[in-house]
C-alpha positions as CSV (number, residue, x, y, z in Angstrom):
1,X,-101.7,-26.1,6.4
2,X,-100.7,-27.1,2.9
3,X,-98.9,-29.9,1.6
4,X,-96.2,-29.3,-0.9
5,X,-93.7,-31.7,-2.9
6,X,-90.3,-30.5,-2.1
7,X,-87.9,-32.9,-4.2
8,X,-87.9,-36.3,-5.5
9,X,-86.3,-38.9,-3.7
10,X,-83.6,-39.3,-5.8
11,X,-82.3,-35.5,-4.9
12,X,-81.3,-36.2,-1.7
13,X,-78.7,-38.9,-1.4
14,X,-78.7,-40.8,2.1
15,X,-76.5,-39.6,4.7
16,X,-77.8,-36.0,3.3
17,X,-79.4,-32.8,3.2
18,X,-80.2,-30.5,0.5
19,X,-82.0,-26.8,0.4
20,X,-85.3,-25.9,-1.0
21,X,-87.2,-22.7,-0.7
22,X,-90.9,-23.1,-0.8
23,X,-93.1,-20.1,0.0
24,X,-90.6,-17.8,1.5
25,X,-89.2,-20.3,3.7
26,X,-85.4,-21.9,3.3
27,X,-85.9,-25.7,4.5
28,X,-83.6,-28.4,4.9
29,X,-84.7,-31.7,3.5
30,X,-82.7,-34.4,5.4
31,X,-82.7,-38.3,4.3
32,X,-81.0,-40.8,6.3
33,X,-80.6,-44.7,5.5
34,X,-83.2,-46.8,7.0
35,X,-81.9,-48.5,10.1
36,X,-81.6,-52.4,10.6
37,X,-85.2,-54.0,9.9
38,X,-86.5,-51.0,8.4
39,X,-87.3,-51.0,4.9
40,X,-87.8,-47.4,4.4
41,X,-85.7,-44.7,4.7
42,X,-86.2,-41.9,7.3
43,X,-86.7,-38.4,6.3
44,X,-86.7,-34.8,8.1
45,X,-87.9,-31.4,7.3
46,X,-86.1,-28.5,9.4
47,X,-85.5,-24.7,8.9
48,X,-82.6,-24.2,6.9
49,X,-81.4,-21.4,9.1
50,X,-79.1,-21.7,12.2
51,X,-80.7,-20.3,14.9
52,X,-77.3,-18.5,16.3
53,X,-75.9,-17.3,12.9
54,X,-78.5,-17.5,10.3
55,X,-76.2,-19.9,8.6
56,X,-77.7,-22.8,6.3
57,X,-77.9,-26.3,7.8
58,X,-78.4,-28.0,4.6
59,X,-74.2,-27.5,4.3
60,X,-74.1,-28.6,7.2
61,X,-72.8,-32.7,8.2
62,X,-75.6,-34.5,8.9
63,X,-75.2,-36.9,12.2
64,X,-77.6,-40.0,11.1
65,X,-76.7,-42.2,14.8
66,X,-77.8,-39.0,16.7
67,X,-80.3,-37.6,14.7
68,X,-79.1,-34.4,14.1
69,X,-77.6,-31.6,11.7
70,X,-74.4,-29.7,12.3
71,X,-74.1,-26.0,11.5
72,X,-71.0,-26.2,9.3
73,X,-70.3,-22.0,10.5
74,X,-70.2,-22.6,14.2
75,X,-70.8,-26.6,15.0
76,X,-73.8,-26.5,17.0
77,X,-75.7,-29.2,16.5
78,X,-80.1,-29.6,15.7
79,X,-82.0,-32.7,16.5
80,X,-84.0,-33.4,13.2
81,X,-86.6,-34.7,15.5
82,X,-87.7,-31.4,17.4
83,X,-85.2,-29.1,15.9
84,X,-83.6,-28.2,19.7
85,X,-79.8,-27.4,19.8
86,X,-78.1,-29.9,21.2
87,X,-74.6,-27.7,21.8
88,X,-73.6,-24.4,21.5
89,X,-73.0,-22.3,20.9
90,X,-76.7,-22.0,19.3
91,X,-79.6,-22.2,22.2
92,X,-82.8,-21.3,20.0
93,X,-84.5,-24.2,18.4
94,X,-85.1,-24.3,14.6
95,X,-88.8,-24.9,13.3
96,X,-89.5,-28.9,12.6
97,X,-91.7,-29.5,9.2
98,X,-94.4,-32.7,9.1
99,X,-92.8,-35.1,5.7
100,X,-94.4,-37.6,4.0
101,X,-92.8,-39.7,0.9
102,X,-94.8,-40.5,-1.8
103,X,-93.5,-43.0,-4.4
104,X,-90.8,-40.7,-5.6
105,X,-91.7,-37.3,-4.4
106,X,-91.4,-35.6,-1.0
107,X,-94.0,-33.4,0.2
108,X,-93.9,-31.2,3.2
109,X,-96.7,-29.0,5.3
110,X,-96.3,-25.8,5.8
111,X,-98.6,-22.7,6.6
């Protein structure tokens, strides 16, 4: 596994998700506001690719109360948490990435 800054955190606005390619793989960097008591904001790593129409995520709306990213092409939804569908029309999950924030930067593993 290697560890590789994605963005900074200012790229990705909360509520959000934005593309980035890093070694031949389209990823989905996803920021949500921190919740109530939190002081941090959370942050996701999924495959940018619908798993029913190899459609990108990132343009997708992201669902911060459920956890999730719509498919803007079809509407099935992705949990950012373990990147299952969670409606159809998509039934194939999409591969999860490990983040870490570091002062500014994002960094994610990949393989």
């Amino acid at each position: 596994m290697a560890e590789v800054r994605v963005c900074s955190v200012d790229d990705v606005k909360p509520g959000s998700a934005r593309r980035v390619d890093v070694d031949g793989l389209r990823l989905a960097v996803v920021r949500l506001a921190a919740r109530d008591g939190e002081a941090d904001d959370d942050w996701y790593v999924v495959g940018d690719r619908c798993s029913h129409a190899d459609y990108s995520l990132s343009e997708g709306e992201v669902w911060a109360d459920e956890r999730e990213i719509e498919c803007p092409k079809h509407g099935s939804t992705f949990s950012l948490e373990t990147g299952e569908p969670q409606t159809l029309p998509a039934t194939k999950s999409v591969p999860v990435f490990a983040v870490r924030v570091d002062g500014d930067d994002v960094y994610v593993e990949v393989s």
